[in-house]
C-alpha positions in Angstrom: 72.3 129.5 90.3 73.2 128.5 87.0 71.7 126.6 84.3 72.3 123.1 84.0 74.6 122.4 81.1 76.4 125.7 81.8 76.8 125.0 85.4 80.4 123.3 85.7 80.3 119.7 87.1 80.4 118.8 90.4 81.0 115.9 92.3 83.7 113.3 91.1 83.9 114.8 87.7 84.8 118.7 88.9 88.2 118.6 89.1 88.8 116.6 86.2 86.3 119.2 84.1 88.1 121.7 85.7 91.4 120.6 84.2 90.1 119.8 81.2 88.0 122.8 80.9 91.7 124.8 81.1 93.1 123.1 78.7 90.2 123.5 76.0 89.7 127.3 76.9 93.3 127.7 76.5 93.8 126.1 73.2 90.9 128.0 71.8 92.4 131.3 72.9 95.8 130.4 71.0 94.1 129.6 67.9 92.3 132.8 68.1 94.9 134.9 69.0 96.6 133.4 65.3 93.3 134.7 63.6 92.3 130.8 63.5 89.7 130.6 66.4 87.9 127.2 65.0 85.8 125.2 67.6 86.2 122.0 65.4 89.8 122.6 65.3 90.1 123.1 69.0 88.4 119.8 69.9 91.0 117.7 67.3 93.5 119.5 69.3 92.1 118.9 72.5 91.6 115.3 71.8 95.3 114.8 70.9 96.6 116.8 73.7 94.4 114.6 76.0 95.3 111.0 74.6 99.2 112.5 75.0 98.3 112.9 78.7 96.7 109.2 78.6 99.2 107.4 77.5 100.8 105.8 80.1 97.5 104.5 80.9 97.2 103.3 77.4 100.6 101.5 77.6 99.6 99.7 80.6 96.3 99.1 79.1 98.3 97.4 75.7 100.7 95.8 77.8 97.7 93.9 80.1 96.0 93.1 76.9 99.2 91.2 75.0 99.7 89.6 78.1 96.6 87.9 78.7 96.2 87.0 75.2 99.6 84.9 76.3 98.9 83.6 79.4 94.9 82.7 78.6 95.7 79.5 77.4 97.2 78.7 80.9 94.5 80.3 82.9 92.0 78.0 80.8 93.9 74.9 81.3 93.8 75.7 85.4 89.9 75.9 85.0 90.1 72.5 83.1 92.0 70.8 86.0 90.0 71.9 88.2 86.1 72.3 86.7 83.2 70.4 88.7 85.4 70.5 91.9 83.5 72.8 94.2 85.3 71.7 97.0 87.3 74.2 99.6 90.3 72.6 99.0 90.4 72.4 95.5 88.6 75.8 95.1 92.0 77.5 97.1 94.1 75.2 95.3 92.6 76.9 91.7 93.2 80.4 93.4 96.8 79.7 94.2 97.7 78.6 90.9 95.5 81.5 88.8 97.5 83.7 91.0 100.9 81.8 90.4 100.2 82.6 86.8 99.6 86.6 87.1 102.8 86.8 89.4 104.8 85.0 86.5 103.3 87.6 83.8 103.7 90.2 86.7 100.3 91.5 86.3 97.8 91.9 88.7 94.3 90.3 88.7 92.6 93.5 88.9 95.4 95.5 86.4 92.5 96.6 83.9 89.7 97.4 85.8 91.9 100.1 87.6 92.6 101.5 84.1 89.3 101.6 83.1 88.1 103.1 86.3 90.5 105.7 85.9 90.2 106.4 82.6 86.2 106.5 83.1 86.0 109.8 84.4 88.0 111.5 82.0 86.0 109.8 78.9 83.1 111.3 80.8 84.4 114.2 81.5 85.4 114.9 77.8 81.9 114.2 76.6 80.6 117.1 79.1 83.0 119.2 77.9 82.5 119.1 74.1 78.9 118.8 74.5 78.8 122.2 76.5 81.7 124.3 75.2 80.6 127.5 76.0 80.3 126.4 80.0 84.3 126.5 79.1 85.3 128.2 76.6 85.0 132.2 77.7 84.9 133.6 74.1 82.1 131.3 73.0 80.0 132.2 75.4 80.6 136.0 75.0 79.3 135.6 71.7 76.1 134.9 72.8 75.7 137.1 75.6 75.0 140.0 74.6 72.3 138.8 72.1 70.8 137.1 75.2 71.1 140.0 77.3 68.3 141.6 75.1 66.2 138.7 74.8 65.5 138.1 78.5 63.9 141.4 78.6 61.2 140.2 75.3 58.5 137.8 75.9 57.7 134.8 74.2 61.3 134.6 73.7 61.3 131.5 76.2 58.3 129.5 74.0 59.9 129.7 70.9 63.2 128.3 72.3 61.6 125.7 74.4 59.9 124.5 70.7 63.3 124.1 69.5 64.0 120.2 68.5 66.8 119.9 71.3 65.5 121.5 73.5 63.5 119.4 75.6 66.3 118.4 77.3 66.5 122.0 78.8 62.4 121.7 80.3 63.1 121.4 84.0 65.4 124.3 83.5 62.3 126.5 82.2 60.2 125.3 85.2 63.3 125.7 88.1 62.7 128.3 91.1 66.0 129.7 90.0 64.2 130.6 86.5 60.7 131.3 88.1 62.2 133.5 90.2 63.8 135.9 87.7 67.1 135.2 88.5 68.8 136.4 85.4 72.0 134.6 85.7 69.9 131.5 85.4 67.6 132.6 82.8 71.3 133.6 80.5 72.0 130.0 80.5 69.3 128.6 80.4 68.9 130.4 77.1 73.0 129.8 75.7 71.8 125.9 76.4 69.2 126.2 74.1 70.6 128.3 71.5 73.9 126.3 71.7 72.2 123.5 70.7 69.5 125.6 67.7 69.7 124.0 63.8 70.2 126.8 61.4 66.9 126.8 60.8 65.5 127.4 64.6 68.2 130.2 64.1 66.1 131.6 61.1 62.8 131.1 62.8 63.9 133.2 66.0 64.7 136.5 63.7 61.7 136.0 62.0 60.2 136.0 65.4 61.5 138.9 66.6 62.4 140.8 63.4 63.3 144.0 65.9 66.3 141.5 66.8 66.9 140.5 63.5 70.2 142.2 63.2 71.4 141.4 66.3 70.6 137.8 66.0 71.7 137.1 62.6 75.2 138.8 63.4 75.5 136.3 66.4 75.1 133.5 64.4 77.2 134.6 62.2 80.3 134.7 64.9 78.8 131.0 65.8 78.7 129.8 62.8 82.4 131.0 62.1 83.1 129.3 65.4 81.4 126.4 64.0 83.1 125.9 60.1 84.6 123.1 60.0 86.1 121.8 56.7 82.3 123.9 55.2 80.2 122.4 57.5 78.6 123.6 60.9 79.3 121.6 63.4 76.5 123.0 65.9 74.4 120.9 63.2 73.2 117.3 63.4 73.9 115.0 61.0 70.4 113.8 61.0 69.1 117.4 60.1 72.2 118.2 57.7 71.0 114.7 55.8 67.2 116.2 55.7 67.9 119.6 54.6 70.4 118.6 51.9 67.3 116.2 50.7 65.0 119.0 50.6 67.0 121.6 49.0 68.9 118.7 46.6 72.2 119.5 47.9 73.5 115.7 47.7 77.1 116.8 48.7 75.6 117.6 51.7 73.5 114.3 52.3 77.5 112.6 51.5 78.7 114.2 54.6 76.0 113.2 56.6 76.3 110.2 56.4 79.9 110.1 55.8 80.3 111.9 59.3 78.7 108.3 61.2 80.3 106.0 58.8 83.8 107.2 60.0 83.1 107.1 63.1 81.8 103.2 63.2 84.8 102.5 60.6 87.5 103.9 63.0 85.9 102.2 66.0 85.8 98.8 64.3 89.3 99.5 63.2 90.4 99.7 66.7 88.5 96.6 68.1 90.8 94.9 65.2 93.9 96.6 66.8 93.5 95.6 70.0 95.2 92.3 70.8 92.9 89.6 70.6 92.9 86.6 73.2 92.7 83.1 72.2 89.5 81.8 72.9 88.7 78.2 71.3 84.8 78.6 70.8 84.8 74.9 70.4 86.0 74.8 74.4 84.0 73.1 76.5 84.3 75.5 79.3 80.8 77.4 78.8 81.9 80.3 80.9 84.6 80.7 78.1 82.6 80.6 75.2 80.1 82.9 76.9 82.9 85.4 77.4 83.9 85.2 73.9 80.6 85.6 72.4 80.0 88.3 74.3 83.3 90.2 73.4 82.7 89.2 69.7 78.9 90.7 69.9 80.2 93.6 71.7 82.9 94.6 68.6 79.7 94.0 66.2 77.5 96.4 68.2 79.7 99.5 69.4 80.6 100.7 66.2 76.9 100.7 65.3 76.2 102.1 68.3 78.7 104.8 67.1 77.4 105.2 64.0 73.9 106.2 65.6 74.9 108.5 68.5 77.3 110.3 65.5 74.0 110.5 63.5 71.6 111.9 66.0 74.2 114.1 68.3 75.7 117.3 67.1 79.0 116.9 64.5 81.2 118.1 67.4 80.5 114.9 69.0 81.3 113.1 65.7 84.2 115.0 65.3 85.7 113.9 68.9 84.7 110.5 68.1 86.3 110.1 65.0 89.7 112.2 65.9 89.7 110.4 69.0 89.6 106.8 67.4 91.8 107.9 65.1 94.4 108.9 67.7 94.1 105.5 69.6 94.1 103.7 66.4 97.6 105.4 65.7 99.0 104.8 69.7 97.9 101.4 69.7 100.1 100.6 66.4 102.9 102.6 67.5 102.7 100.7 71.3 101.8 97.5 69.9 105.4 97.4 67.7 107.2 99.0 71.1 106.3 96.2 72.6 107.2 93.5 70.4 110.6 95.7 70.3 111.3 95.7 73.9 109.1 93.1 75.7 111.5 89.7 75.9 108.5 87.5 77.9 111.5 84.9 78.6 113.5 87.6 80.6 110.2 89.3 81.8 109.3 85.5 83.2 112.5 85.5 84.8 112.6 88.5 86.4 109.0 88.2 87.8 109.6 85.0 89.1 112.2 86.8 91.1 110.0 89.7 92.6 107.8 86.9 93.6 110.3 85.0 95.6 111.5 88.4 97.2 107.9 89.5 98.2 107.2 85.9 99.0 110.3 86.3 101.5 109.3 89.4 102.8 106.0 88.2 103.5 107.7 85.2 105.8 109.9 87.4 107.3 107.1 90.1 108.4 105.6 87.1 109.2 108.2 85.3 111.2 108.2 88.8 113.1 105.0 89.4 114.4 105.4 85.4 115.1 108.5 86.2 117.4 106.6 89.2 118.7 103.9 87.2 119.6 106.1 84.5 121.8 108.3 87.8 123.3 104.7 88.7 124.8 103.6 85.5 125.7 107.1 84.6 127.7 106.8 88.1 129.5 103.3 87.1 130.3 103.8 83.4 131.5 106.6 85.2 133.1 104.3 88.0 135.4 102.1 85.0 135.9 104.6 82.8 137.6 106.2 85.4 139.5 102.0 86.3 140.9 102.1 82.4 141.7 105.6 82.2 143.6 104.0 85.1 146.1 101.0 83.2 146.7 103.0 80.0 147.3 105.4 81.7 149.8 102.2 83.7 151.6 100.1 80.3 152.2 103.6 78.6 152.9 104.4 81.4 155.9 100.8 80.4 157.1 101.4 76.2 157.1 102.4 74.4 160.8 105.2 72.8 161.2 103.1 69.7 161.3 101.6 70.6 158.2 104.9 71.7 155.9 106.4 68.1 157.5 103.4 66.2 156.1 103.9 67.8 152.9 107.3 66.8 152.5 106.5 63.3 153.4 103.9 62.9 150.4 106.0 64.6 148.0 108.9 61.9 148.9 106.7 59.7 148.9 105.9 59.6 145.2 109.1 60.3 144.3 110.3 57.2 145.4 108.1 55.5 142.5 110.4 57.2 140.2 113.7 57.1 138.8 115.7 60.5 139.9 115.9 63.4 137.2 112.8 61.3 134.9 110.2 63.0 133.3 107.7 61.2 135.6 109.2 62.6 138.8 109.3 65.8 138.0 106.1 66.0 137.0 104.8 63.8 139.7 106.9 66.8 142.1 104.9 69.6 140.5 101.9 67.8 140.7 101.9 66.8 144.8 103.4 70.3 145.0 100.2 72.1 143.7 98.2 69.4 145.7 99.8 70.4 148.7 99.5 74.1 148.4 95.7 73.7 147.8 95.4 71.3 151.1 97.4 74.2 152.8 95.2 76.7 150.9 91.6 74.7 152.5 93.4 74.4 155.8 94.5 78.1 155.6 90.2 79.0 155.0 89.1 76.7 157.9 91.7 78.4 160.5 90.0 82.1 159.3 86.5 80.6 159.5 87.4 78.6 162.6 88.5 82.5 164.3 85.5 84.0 163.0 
């Protein structure tokens, strides 16, 4: 068994890792066979390759978003015709027309969310994969193997790392079976986790530890850290820490980048909210499910880049890095698909044509419709058929048991009645098929009492 982080992810997010996984692994190994083998570097290049394979999504996405900024007012004025009426009729009334509008936009109701839900996964399952590159990226982790080989075999190696600052995420790991056990496979990870995550500093503290190790250590963080230059700065680092030791040691240029790393990535992030097409919400409106909606799109634009800003600060600068190339990248595509757009999108001739997939489904529908109806009618002749051929035997067998009294005493009633009514009427032929069924019950009675009468 294998140690958390390093452990590729299972469930719903293991294929997509997987795929993901190949691609970073991959790009790394091209840079590094061009003497350029740059972790920083392989996540920009990740990121774009990644966005590349999204954008179809993102199209879609763009294309939603311009068109309900369009047709909002129209959805807001079918909420106004109808607010306060809770009744059925005017509820499915509402419904028809909301839907009238999507099918004139030709968008569907649900459009986004299936985006998002899509596009979910592989945000997710980008974050695993940058935040644990060596679970992916074979050369990485061969550089710390074989210092870790020659660590499990030293003790007290496991208390120092477990006093490392990120390392409490890693506690359970220390305290598994797997680990308790000996198994060494778990016991590698479990120490790549922690040392994948180790400030320069921790890094200094463990040769000082261990000053046996010394070389051995020292020379591994070196390949790390050369791993880890990005544009002079080590992205394994934190922000946070990179702020505090460029205090300390009065290294201001340092502090810059610190916080220059979070301000980017809250920047670029606002910078996109900007970008994206904006709906036209009247926070005057008196619909308040409206104006809730829109002050809660409008607090959400103020709070993720913050938000950004923070997780930048506190994570390690890969994540920053991601972050900031990432918005970067969807700051560029949603320019770029935003004039495409306005280039090819005629909403007159998109109105039209929509309007003209409706009617065909709306046709289709009937017909399908009109089928099963026709279907339905086939079934029920054959059936009314089946029945009245069951009925014509029973008629016949109680008629081949009547006297000749009693079939002449039928007659006589039945032309009795009809002489109340005008020949070929309605009325008589009714009347006919009622003193008909009449008379084949008597006969039916008479039929029971002879049997009985035998018995």
């Amino acid at each position: 068994m294998q140690g958390i982080l390093l452990t590729r992810a299972n469930g719903v997010l293991k294929p997509i890792c997987w795929v993901l996984g190949e691609i970073m692994n991959g790009i790394f190994n091209v840079l590094d066979m061009i003497g350029i083998p740059n972790v920083g570097l392989s996540i920009l290049l990740f990121t774009l390759i990644v966005y590349l394979l999204m954008l179809p999504l993102n199209v879609r996405q763009q294309k939603f978003s311009k068109l309900s900024a369009i047709m909002n007012p129209e959805l807001e004025a079918i909420k106004k015709k109808y607010q306060g009426k809770t009744d059925n009729d005017s509820m499915m009334k509402q419904q028809a027309e909301t839907k009238a509008v999507y099918d004139k936009y030709g968008v569907s109701q649900t459009g986004s969310c299936v985006q998002l839900l899509i596009q979910m996964p592989i945000l997710f399952a980008l974050y695993r994969i940058i935040y644990a590159m060596p679970a992916y990226v074979d050369k990485l982790k061969d550089a710390y193997t074989g210092l870790v080989t020659q660590l499990i075999s030293v003790d007290g190696v496991a208390e120092i790392l477990q006093g490392f600052s990120n390392s409490s995420r890693y506690t359970s790991q220390f305290s598994n079976e797997s680990y308790l056990a000996g198994d060494v496979e778990y016991i590698s990870n479990t120490f790549i986790d922690c040392l994948n995550m180790a400030t320069p500093t921790e890094w200094e503290s463990l040769a000082e530890a261990f000053p046996n190790l010394a070389n051995q250590i020292n020379s591994t963080y070196e390949v790390i850290s050369r791993y880890n230059n990005f544009l002079g700065v080590n992205i394994g680092n934190t922000p946070a820490n990179l702020f505090r030791q460029g205090f300390s040691n009065g290294t201001y240029l340092m502090c810059f980048v610190a916080i220059l790393i979070p301000f980017l990535a809250a920047a670029t992030q606002w910078l996109n909210t900007k970008l994206m097409p904006q709906q036209n919400t009247n926070t005057n409106s008196s619909d308040s499910t409206a104006n809730s909606m829109a002050q809660s799109m409008k607090t959400m634009n103020t709070v993720m880049p913050l938000m950004s800003a923070w997780f930048c600060f506190s994570f390690q600068i890969g994540i920053g890095i991601y972050w900031i190339g990432g918005a970067a990248i969807r700051g560029i595509e949603q320019v770029a698909i935003n004039k495409y757009l306005d280039k090819t999108l005629d909403y007159d001739k998109l109105i039209e044509q929509n309007k003209d997939k409706a009617a065909k489904k709306q046709k289709e529908y009937q017909e399908k419709q009109q089928k099963r109806a026709d279907a339905y009618s086939s079934l029920q002749e054959q059936a009314n058929r089946n029945t009245k051929k069951i009925s014509n035997r029973a008629n016949i067998e109680n008629q081949a048991t009547m006297s000749e009294e009693e079939r002449e005493a039928k007659m006589k009633e039945v032309q009795k009645y009809q002489k109340n009514t005008s020949a070929g009427s309605i009325a008589a032929r009714a009347n006919m098929v009622r003193d008909y069924n009449n008379a084949n019950e008597g006969s039916n009675t008479a039929s029971k009492s002879k049997s009985s009468d035998k018995k």
